[in-house]
MDTraj code that builds the backbone (N, CA, C; nanometers):
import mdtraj as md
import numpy as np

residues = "UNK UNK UNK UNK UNK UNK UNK UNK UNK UNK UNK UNK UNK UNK UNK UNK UNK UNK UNK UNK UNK UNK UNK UNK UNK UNK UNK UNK UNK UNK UNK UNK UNK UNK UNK UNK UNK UNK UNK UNK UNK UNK UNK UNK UNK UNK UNK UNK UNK UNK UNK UNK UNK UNK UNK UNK UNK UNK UNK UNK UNK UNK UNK UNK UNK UNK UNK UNK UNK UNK UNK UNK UNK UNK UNK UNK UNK UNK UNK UNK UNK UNK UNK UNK UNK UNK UNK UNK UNK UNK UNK UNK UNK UNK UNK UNK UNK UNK UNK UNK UNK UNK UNK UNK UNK UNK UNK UNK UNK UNK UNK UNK UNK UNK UNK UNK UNK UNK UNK UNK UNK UNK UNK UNK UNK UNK UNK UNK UNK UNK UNK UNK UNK UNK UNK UNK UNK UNK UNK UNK UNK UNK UNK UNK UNK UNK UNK UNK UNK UNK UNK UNK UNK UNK UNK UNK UNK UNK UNK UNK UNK UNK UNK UNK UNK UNK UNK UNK UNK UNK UNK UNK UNK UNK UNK UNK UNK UNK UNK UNK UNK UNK UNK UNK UNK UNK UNK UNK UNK UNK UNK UNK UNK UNK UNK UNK UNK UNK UNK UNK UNK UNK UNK UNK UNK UNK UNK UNK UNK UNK UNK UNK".split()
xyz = np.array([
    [1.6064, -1.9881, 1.3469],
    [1.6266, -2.0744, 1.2318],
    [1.7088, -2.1953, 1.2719],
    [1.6756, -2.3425, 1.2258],
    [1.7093, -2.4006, 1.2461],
    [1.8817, -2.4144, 1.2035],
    [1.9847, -2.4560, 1.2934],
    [2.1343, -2.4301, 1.2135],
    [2.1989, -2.5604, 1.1815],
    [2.1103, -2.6700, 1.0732],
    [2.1536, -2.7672, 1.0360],
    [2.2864, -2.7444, 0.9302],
    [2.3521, -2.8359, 0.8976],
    [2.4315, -2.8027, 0.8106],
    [2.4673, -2.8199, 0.6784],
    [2.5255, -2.7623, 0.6229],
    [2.4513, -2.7570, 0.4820],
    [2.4567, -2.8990, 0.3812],
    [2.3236, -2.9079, 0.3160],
    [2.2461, -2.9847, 0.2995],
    [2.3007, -3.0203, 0.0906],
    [2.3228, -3.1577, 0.0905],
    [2.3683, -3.1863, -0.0120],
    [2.2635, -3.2037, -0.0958],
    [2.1446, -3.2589, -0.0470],
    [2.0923, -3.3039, -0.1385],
    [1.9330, -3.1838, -0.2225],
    [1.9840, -3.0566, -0.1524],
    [1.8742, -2.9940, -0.2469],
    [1.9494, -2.8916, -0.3288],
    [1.8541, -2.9249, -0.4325],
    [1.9180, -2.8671, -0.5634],
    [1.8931, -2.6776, -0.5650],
    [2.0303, -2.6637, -0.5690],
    [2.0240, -2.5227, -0.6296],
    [2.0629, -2.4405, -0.7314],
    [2.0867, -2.5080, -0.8246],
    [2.1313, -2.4352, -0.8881],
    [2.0216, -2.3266, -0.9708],
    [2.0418, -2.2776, -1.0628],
    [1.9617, -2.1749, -1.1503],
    [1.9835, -2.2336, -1.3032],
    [1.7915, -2.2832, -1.3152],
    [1.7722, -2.2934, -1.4603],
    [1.7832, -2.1808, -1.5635],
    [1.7783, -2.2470, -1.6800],
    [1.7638, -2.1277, -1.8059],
    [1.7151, -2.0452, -1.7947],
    [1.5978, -2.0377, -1.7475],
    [1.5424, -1.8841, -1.7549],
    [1.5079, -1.8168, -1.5963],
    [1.5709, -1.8594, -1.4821],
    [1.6132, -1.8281, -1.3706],
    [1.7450, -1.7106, -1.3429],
    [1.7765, -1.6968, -1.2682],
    [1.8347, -1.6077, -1.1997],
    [1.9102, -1.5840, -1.0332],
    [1.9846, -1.5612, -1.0052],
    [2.0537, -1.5286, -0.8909],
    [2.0017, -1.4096, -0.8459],
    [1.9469, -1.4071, -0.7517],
    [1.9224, -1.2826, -0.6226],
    [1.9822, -1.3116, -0.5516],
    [2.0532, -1.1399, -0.4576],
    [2.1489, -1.1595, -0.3335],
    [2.0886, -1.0288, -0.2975],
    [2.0683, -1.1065, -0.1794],
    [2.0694, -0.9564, -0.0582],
    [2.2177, -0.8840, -0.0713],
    [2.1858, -0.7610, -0.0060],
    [2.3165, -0.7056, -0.0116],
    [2.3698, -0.7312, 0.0996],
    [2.3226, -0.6350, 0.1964],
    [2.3952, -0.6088, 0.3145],
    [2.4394, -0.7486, 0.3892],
    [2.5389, -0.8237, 0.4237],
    [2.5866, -0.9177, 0.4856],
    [2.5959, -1.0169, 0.3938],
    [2.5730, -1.0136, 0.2843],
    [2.5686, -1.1239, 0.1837],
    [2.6814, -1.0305, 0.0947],
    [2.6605, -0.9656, -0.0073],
    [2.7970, -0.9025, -0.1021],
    [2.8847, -0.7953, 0.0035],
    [2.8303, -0.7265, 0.1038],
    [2.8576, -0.6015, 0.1327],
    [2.8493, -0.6599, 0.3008],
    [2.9464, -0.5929, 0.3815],
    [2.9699, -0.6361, 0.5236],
    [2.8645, -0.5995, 0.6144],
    [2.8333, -0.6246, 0.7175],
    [2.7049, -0.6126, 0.7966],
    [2.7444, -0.5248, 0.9588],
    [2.8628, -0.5082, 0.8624],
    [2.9478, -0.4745, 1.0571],
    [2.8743, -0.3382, 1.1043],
    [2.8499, -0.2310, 0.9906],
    [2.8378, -0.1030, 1.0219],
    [2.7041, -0.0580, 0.9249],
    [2.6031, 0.0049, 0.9768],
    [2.5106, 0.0432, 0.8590],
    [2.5459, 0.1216, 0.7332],
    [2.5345, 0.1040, 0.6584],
    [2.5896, 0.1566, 0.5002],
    [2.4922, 0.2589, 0.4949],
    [2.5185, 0.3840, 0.4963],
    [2.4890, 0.5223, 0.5546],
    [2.4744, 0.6241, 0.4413],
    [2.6297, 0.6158, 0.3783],
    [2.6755, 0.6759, 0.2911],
    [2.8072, 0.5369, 0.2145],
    [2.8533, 0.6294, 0.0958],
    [2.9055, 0.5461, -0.0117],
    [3.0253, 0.4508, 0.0832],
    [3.1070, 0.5821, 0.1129],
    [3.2164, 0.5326, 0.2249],
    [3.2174, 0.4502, 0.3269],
    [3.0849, 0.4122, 0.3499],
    [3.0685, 0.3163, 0.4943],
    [3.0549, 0.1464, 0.3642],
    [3.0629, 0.1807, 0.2403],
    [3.0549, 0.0351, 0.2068],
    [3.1897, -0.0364, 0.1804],
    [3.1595, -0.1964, 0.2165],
    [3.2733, -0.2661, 0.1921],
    [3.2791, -0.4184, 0.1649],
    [3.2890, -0.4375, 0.0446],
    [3.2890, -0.6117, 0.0131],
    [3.2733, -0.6859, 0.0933],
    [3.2210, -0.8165, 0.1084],
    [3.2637, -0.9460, 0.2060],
    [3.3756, -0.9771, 0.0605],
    [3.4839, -1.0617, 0.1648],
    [3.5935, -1.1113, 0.0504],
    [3.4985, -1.2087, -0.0431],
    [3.5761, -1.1877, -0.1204],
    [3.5329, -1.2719, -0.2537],
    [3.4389, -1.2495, -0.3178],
    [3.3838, -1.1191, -0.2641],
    [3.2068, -1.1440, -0.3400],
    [3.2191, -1.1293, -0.4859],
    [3.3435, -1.0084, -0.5298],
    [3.3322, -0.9918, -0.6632],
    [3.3975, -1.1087, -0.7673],
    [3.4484, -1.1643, -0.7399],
    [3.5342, -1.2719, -0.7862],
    [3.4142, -1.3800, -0.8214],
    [3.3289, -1.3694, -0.6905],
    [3.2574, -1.4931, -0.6732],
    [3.1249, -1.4225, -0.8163],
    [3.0775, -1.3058, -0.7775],
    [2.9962, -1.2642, -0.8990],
    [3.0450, -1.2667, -1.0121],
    [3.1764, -1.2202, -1.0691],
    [3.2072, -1.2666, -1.1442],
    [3.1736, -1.3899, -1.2271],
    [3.2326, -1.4965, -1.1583],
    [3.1849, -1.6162, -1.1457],
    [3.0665, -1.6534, -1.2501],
    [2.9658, -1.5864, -1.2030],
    [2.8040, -1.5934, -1.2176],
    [2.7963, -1.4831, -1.3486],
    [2.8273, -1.4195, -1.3445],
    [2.8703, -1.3275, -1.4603],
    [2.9219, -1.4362, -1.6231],
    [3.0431, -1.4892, -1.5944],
    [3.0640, -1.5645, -1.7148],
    [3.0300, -1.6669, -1.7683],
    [2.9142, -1.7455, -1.6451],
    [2.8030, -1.8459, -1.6378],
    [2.7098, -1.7868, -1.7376],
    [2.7040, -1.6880, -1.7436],
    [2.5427, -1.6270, -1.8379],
    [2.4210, -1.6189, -1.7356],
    [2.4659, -1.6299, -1.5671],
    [2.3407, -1.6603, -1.4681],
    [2.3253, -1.4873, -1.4560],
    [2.2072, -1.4568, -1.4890],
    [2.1092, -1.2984, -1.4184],
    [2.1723, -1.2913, -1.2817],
    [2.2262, -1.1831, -1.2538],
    [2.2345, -1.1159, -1.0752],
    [2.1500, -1.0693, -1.0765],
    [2.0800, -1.0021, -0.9601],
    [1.9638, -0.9539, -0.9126],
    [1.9847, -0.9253, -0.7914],
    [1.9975, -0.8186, -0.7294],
    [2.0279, -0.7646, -0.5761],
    [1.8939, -0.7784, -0.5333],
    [1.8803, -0.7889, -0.3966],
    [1.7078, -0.7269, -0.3520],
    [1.7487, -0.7119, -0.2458],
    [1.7180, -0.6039, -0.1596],
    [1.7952, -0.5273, -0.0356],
    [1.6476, -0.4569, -0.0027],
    [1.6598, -0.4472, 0.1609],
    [1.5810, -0.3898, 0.2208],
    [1.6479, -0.2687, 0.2452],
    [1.5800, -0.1465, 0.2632],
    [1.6294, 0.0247, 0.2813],
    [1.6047, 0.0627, 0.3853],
    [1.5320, -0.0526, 0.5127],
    [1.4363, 0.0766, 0.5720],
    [1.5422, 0.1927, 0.6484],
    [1.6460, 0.2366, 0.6172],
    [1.7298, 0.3271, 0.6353],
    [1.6965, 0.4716, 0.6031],
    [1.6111, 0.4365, 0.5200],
    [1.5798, 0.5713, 0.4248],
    [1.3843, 0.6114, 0.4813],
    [1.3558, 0.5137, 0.5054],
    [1.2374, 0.5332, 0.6306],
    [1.2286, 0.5734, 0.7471],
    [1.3634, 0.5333, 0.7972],
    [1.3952, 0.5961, 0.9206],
    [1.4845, 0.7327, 0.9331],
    [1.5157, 0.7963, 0.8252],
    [1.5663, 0.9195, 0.7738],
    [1.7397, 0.9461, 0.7988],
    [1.7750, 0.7976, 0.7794],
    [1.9106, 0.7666, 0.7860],
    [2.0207, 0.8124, 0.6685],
    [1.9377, 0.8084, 0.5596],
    [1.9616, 0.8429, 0.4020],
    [1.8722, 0.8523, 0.3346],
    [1.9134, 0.9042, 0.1918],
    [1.8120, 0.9250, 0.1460],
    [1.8297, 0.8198, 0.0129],
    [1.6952, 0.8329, -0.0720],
    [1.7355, 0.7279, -0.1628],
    [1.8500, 0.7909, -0.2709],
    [1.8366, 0.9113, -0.2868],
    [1.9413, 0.9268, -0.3689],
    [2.1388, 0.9399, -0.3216],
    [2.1060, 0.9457, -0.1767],
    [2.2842, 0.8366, -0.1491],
    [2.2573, 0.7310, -0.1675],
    [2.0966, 0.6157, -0.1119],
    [2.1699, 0.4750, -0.1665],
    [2.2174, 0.4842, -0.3089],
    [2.1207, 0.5706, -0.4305],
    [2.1893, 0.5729, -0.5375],
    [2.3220, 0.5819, -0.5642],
    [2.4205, 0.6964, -0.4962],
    [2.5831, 0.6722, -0.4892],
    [2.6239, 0.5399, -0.4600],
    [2.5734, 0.5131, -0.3183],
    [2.5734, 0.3798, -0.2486],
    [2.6282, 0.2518, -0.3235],
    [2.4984, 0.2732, -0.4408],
    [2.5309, 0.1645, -0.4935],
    [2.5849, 0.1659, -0.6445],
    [2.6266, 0.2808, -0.6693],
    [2.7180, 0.3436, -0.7525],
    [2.8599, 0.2606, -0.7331],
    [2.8928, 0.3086, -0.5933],
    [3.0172, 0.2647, -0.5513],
    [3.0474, 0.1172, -0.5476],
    [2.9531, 0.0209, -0.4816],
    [2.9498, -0.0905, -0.5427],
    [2.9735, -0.1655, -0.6457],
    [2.9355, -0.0921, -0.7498],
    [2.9064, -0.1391, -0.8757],
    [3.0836, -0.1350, -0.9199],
    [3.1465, 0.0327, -0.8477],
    [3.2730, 0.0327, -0.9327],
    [3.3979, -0.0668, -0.8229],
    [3.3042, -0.1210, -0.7022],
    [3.3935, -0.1828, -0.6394],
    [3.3913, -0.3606, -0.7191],
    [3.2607, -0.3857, -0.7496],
    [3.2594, -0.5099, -0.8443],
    [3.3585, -0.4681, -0.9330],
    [3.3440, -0.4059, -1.0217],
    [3.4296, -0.3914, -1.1599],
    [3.5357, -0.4183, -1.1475],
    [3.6466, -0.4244, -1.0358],
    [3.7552, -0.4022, -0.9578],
    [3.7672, -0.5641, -1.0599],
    [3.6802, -0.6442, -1.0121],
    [3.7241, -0.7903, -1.0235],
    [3.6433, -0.8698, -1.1861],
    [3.5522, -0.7793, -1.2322],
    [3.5284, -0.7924, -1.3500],
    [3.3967, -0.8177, -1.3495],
    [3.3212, -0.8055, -1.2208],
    [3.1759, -0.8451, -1.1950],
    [3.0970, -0.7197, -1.1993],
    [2.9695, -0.7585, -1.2568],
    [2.8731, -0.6547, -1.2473],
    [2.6993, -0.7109, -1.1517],
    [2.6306, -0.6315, -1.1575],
    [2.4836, -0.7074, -1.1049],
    [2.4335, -0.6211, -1.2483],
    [2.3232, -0.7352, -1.2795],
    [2.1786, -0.6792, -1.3904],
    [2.1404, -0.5846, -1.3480],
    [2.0637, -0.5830, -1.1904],
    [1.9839, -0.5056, -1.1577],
    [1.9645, -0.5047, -1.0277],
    [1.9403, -0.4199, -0.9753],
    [1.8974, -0.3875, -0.8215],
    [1.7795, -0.3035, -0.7712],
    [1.7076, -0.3587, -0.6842],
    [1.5653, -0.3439, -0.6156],
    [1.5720, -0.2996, -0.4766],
    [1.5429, -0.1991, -0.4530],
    [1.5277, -0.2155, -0.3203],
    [1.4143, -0.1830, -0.2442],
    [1.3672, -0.1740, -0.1411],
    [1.2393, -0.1278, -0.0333],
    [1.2937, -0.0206, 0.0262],
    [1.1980, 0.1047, 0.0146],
    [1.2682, 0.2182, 0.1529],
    [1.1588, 0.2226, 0.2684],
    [1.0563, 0.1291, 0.2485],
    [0.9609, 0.0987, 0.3781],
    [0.9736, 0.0872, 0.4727],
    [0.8888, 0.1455, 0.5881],
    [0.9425, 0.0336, 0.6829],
    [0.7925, 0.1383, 0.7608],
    [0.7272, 0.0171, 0.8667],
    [0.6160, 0.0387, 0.9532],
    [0.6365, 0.1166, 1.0355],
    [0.7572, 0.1500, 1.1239],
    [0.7595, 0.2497, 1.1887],
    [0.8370, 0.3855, 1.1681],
    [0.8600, 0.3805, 0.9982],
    [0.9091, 0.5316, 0.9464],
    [0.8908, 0.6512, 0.9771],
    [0.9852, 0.7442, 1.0089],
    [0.9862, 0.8609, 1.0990],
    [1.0121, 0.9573, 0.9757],
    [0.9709, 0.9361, 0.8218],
    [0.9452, 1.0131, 0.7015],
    [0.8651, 0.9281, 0.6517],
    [0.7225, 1.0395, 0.6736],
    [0.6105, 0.9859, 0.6530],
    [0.5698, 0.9057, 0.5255],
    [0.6507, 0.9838, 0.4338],
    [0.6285, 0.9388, 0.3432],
    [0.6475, 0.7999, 0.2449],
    [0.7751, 0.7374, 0.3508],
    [0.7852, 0.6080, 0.3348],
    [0.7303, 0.5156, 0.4477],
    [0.6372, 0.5590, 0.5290],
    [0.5563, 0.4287, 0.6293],
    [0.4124, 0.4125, 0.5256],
    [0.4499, 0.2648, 0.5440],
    [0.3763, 0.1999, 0.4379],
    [0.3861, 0.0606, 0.4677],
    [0.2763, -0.0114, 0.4797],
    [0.2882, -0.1936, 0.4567],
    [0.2782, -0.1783, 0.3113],
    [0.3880, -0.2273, 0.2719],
    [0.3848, -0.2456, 0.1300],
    [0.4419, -0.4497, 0.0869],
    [0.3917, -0.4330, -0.0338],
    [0.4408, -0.5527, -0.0943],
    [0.5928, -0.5872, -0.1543],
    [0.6532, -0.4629, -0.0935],
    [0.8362, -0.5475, -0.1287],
    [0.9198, -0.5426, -0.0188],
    [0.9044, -0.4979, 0.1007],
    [0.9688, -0.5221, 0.1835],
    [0.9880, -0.6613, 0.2175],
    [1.1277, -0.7266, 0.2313],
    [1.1122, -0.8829, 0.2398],
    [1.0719, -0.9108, 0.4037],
    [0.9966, -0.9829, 0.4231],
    [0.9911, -1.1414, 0.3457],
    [0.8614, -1.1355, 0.2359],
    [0.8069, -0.9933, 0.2172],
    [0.7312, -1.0211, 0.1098],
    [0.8147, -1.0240, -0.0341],
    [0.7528, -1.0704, -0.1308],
    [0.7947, -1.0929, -0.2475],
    [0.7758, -0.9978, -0.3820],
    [0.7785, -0.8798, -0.3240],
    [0.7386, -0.7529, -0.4213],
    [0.8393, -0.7632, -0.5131],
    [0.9831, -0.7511, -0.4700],
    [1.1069, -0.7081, -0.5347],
    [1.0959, -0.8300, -0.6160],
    [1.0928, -0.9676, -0.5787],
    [1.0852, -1.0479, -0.6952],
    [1.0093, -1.0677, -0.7579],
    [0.8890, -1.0644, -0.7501],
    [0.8035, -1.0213, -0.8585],
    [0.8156, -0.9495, -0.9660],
    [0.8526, -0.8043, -0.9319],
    [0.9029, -0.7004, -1.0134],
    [1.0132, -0.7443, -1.0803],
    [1.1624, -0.8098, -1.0634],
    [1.2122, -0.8617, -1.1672],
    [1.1665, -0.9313, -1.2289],
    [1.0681, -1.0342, -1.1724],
    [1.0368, -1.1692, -1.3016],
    [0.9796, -1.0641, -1.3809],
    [0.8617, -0.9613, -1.3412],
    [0.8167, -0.9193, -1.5169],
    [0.8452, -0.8499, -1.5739],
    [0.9795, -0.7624, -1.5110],
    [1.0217, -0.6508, -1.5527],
    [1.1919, -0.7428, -1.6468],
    [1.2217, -0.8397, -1.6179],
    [1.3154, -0.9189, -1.6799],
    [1.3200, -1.0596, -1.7031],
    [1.1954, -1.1075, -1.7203],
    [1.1499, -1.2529, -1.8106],
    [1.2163, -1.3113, -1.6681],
    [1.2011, -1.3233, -1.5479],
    [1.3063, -1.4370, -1.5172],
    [1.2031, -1.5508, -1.4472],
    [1.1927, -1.6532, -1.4826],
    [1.1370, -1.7789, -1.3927],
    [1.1567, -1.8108, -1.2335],
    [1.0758, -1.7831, -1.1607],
    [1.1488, -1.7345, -1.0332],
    [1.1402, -1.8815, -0.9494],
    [1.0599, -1.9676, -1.0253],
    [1.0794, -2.0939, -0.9961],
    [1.2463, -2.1803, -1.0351],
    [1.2729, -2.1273, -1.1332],
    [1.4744, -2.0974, -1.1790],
    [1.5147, -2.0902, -1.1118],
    [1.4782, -1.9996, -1.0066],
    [1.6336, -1.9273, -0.9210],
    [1.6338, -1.9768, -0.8074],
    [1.7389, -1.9023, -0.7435],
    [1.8065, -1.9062, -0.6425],
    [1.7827, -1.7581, -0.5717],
    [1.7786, -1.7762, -0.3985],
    [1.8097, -1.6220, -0.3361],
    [1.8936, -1.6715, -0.2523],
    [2.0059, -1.5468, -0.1932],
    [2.0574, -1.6150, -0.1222],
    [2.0879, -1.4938, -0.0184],
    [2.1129, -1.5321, 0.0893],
    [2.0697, -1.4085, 0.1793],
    [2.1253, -1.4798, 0.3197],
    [2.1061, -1.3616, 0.4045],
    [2.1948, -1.3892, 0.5902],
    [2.1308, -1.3976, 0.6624],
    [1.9571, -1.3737, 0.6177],
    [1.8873, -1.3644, 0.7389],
    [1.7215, -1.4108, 0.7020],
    [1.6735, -1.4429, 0.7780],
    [1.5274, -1.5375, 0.7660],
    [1.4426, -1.4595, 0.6825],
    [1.4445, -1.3555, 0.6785],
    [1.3418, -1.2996, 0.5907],
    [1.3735, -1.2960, 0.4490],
    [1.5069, -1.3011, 0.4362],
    [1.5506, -1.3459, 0.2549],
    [1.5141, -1.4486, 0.2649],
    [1.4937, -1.5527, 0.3035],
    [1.5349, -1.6984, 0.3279],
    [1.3446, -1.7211, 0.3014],
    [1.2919, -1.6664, 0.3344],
    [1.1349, -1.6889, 0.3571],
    [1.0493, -1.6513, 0.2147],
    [1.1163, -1.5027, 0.2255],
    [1.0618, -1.4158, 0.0724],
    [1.0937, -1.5351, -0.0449],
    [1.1935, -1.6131, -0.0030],
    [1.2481, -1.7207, -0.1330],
    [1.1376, -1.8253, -0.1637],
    [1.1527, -1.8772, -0.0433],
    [1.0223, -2.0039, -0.0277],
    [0.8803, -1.9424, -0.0526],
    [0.8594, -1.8200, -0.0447],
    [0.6810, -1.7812, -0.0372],
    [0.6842, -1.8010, -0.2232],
    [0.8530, -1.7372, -0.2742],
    [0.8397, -1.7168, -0.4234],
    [0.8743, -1.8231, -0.5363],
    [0.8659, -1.9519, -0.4559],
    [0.9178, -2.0452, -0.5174],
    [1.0497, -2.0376, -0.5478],
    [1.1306, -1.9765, -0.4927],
    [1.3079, -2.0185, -0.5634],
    [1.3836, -2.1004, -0.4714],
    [1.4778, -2.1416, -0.5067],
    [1.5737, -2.2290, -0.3884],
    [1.6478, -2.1204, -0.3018],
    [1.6583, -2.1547, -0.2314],
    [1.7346, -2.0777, -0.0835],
    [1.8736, -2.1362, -0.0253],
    [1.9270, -2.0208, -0.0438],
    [2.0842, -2.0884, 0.0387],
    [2.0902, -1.9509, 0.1550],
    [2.1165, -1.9824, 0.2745],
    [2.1529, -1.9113, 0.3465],
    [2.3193, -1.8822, 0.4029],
    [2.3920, -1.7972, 0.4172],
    [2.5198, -1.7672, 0.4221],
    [2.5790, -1.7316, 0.5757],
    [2.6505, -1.7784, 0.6028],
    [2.6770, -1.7711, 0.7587],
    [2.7660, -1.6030, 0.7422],
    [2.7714, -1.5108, 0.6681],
    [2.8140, -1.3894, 0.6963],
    [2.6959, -1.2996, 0.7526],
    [2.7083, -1.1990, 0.7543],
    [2.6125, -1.1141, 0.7967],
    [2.5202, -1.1602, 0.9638],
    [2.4169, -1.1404, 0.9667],
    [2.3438, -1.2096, 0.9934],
    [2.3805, -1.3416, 1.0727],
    [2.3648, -1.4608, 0.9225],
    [2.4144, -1.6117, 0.9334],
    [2.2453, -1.6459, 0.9931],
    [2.1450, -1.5868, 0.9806],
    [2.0146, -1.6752, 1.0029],
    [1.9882, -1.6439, 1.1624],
    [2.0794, -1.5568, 1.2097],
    [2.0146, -1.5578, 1.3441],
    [1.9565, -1.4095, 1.4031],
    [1.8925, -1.3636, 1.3090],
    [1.8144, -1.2550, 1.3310],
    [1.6500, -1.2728, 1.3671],
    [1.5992, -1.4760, 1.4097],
    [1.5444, -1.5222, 1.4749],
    [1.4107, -1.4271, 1.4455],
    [1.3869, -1.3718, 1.3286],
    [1.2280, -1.3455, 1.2954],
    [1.1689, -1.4520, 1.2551],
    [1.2071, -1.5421, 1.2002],
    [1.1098, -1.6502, 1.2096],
    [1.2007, -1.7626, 1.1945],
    [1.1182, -1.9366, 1.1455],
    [1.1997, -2.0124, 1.1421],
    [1.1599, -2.0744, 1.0795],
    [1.2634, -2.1012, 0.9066],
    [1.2146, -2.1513, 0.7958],
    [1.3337, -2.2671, 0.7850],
    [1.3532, -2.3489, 0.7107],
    [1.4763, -2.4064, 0.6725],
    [1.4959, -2.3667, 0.5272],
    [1.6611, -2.3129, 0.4838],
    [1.6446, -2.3218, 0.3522],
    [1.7164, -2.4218, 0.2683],
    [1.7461, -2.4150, 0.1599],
    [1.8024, -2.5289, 0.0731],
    [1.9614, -2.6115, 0.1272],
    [1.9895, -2.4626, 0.1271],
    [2.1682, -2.5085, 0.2018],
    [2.2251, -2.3819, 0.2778],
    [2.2600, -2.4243, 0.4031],
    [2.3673, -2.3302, 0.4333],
    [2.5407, -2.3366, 0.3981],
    [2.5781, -2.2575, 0.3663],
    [2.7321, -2.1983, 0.3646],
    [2.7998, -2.1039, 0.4308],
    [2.8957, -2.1032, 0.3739],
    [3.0077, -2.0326, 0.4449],
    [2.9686, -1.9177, 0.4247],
    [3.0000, -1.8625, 0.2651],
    [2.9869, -1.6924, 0.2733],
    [2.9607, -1.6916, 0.1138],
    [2.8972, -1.6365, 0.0637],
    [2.8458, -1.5858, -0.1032],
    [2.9654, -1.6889, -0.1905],
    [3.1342, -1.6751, -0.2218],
    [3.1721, -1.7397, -0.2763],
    [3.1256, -1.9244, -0.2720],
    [3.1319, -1.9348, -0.1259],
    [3.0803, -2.0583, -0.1402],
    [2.9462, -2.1420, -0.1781],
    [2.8212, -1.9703, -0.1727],
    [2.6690, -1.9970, -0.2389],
    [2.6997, -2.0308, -0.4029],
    [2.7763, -1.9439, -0.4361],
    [2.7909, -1.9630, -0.5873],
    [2.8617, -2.0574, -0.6057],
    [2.9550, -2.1217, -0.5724],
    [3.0248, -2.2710, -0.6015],
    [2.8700, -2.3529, -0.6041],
    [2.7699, -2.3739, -0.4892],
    [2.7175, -2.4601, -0.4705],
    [2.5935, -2.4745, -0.6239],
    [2.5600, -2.3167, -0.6524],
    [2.4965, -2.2488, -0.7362],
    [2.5661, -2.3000, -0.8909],
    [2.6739, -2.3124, -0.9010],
    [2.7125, -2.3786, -1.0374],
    [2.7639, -2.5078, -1.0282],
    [2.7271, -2.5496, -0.9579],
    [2.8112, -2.7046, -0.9025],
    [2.6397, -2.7682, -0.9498],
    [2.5152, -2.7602, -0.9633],
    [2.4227, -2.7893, -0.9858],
    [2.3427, -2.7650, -1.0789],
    [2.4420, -2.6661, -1.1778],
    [2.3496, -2.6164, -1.2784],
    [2.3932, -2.7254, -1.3790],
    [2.3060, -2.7471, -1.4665],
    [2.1893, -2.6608, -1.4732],
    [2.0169, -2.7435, -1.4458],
    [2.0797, -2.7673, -1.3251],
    [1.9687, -2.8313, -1.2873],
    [1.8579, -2.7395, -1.1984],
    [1.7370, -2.7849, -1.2426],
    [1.6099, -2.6934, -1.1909],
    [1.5960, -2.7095, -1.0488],
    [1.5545, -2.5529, -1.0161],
    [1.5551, -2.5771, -0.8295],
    [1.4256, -2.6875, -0.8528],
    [1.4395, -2.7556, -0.7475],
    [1.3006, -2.8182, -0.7103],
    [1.2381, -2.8338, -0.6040],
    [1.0967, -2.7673, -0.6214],
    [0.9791, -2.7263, -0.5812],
    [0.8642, -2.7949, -0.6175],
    [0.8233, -2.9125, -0.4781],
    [0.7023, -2.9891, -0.5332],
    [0.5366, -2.9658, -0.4711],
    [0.6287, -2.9028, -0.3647],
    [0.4800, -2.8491, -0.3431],
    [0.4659, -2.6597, -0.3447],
    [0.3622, -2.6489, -0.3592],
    [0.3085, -2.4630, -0.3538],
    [0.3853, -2.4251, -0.2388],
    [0.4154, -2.2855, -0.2857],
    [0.5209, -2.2228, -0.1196],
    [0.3866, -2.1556, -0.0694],
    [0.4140, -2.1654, 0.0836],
    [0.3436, -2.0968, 0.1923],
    [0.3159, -1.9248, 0.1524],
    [0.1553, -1.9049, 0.1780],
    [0.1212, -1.8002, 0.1965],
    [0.1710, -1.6629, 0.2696],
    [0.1774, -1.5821, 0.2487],
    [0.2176, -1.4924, 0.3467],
    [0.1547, -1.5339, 0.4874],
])
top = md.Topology()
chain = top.add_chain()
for i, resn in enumerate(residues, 1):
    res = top.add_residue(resn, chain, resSeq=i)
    for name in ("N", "CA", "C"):
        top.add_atom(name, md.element.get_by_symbol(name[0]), res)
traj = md.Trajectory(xyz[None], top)
């Protein structure tokens, strides 16, 4: 991915009937150690403060996280369920919550059969956002994703939303492919500054996003 720096002039914020998506892992939640069980999770600073944030805006959260953890028989889905139990009461800490959370337990070379599958939500496909826009009215041309690594960054552009990429986690150099997105930053608090620093202005998207 290209590592220009972040870019003033594209708009991100989230229209009216848009929404905020965040990857988890390296974007709200640290990337240092695989999140296994509840106990292996742990904030990036500020995230809850910063959701918050987005919380008293009236802006939709929306997690979308890849699992293939649970494909590879690392966990199962019902610890990510604790998983992200614990999350939820580690947001609260600061007064933040998420709407909703999506995740993929796919993955192509799953060693439980039952999750190897090419499926349509593993990112960079756009399953998971799909499924919120119709499962929660949201305009996905509205939003924003914001994520650490090229395949959030891609799933955004295939789905029409604006893209900010975050130098935590990741930071874009997990070099699966090479997209540019709207803006890079520092770390989630600073996506969401950029994210209400523009509202409520519509992402803009003038031409059709690229095919899978």
């Amino acid at each position: 991915m290209s590592r220009r720096e972040e870019t003033a002039h594209a708009a991100v914020g989230v229209g009216p009937r848009g929404a905020a998506f965040l990857d988890r892992d390296g974007v709200i939640t640290t990337q240092g150690t695989h999140v296994n069980r509840p106990d292996d999770l742990e904030l990036v600073t500020g995230a809850g403060a910063a959701i918050a944030r987005l919380n008293r805006a009236g802006v939709p959260v929306v997690v979308v996280t890849n699992q293939g953890g649970i494909a590879l028989g690392h966990l199962t889905e019902e610890t990510l369920g604790a998983i992200h139990d614990r999350m939820r009461r580690e947001l609260a800490r600061d007064g933040a919550h998420v709407d909703a959370i999506y995740y993929c337990p796919h993955h192509d070379r799953a060693t439980v059969t039952a999750y190897l599958a090419e499926c349509d939500c593993r990112k960079p496909a756009i399953g998971m956002l799909e499924r919120a826009r119709d499962e929660l009215g949201i305009d996905l041309r509205e939003s924003v994703i914001v994520g650490d690594s090229t395949s959030d960054i891609l799933a955004g552009i295939r789905a029409g939303c604006a893209t900010i990429l975050v130098r935590t986690g990741f930071g874009g150099e997990d070099g699966k492919c090479t997209v540019e997105p709207d803006a890079i930053v520092d770390d989630l608090p600073s996506a969401i500054d950029r994210i209400l620093a523009d509202r409520p202005s519509r992402c803009l998207h003038t031409a059709d996003p690229p095919g899978p």
